[in-house]
C-alpha distance (Angstrom), angle and dihedral (degrees) to the residues before:
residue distance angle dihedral
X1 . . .
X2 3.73 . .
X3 3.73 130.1 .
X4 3.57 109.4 -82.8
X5 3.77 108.0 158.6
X6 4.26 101.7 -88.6
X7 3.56 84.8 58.9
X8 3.61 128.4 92.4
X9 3.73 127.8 -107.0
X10 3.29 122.5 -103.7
X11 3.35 95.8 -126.7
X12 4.01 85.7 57.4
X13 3.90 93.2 50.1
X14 3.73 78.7 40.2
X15 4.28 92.5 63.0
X16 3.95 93.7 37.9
X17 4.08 86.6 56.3
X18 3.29 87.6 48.2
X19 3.53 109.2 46.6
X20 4.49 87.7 37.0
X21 4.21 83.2 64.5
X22 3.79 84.4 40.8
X23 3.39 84.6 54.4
X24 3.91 102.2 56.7
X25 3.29 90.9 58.0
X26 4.36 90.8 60.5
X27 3.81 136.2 -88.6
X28 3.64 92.7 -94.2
X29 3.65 94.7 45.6
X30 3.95 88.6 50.3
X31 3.81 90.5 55.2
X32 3.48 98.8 43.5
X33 4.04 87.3 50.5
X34 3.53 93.5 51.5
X35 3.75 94.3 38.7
X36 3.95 90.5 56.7
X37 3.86 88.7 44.9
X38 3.90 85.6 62.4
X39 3.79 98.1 42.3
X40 3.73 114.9 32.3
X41 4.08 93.9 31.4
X42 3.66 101.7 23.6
X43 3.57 92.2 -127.9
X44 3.78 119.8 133.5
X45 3.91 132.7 -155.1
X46 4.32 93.5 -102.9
X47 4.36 88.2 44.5
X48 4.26 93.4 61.0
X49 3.46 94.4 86.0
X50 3.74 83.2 50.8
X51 3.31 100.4 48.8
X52 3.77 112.6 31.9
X53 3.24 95.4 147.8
X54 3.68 96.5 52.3
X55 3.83 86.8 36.9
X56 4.21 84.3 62.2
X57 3.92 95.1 54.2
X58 3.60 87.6 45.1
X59 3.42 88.6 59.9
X60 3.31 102.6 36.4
X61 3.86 88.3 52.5
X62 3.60 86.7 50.7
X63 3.76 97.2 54.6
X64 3.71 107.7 7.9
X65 3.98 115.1 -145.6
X66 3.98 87.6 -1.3
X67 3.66 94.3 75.8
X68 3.69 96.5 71.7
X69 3.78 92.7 63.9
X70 4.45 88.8 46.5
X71 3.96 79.9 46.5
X72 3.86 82.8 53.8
X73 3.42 94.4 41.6
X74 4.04 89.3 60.6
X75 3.61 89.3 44.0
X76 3.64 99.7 59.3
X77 4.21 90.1 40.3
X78 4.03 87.5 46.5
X79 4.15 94.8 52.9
X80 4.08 86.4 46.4
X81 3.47 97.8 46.5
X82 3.80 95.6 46.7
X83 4.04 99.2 39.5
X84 3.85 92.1 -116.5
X85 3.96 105.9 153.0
X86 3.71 88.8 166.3
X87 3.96 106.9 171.6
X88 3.77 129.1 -168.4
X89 4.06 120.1 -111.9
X90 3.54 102.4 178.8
X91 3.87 129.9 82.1
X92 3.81 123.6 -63.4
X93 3.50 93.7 -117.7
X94 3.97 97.6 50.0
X95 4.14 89.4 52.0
X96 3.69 106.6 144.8
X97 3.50 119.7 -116.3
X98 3.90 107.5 -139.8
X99 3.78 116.2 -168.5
X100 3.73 116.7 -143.9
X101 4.11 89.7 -86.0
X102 3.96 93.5 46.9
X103 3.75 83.8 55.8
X104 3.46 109.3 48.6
X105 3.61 85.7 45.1
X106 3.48 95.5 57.3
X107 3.81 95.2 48.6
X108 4.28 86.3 50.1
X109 3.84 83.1 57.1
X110 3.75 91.4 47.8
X111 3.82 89.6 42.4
X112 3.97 93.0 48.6
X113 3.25 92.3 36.7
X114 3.89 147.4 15.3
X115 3.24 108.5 -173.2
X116 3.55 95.3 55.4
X117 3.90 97.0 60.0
X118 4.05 83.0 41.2
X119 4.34 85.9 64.7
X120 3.51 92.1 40.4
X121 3.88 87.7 54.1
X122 3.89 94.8 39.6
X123 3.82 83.3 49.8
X124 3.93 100.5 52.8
X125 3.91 89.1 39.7
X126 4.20 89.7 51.9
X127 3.70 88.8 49.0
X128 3.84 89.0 44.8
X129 3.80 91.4 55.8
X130 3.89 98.9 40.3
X131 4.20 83.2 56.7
X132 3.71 90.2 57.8
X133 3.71 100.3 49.9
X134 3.92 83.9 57.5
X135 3.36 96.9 51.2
């Protein structure tokens, strides 16, 4: 599903993610997160796509090691909602570890554009077999 002109942006699908993991939490929960976004980090609803990484130590300032599982939260709803079944070739013990950024950055890249992620995953899978005929 890439981003052909009668899709949605991103950074749209991006702020409805966002604000549906917002939402589990409760209304007033939602609007208090998004109000102290705006006040204490100067960071408003349309900037987080922006600003992810200052949107993730906002959060995690907000609710210390807690914010890595809303972060995950927001993951998981972002891959659904875009399609992305992106799917590790490599070896288990050379999995990357994406921060929240790396990830959303990713899934743009997916989003804008599939056949981008689809080299990156032909690449990592070529390396992956090229290691095994050494071994």
């Amino acid at each position: 599903m890439g981003n052909n002109g009668d899709c949605k942006k991103f950074e749209n699908v991006l702020l409805e993610t966002i604000d549906q993991a917002f939402s589990t939490l409760g209304e007033n929960v939602k609007k208090s997160i998004y109000f102290h976004l705006n006040q204490k980090f100067m960071i408003t609803k349309q900037d987080i796509p922006y600003r992810i990484d200052d949107f993730s130590d906002a959060l995690e300032q907000i609710f210390g090691t807690g914010a890595r599982m809303l972060e995950l939260l927001i993951m998981s709803k972002l891959q659904r909602k875009i399609g992305s079944h992106y799917k590790w070739e490599g070896p288990n013990w050379l999995v990357p570890e994406l921060n929240f950024s790396q990830y959303v950055s990713l899934l743009k890249s997916f989003y804008e554009d599939n056949e981008e992620i689809g080299q990156i995953e032909v690449l990592i899978d070529a390396g992956y077999q090229r290691q095994e005929k050494r071994a």
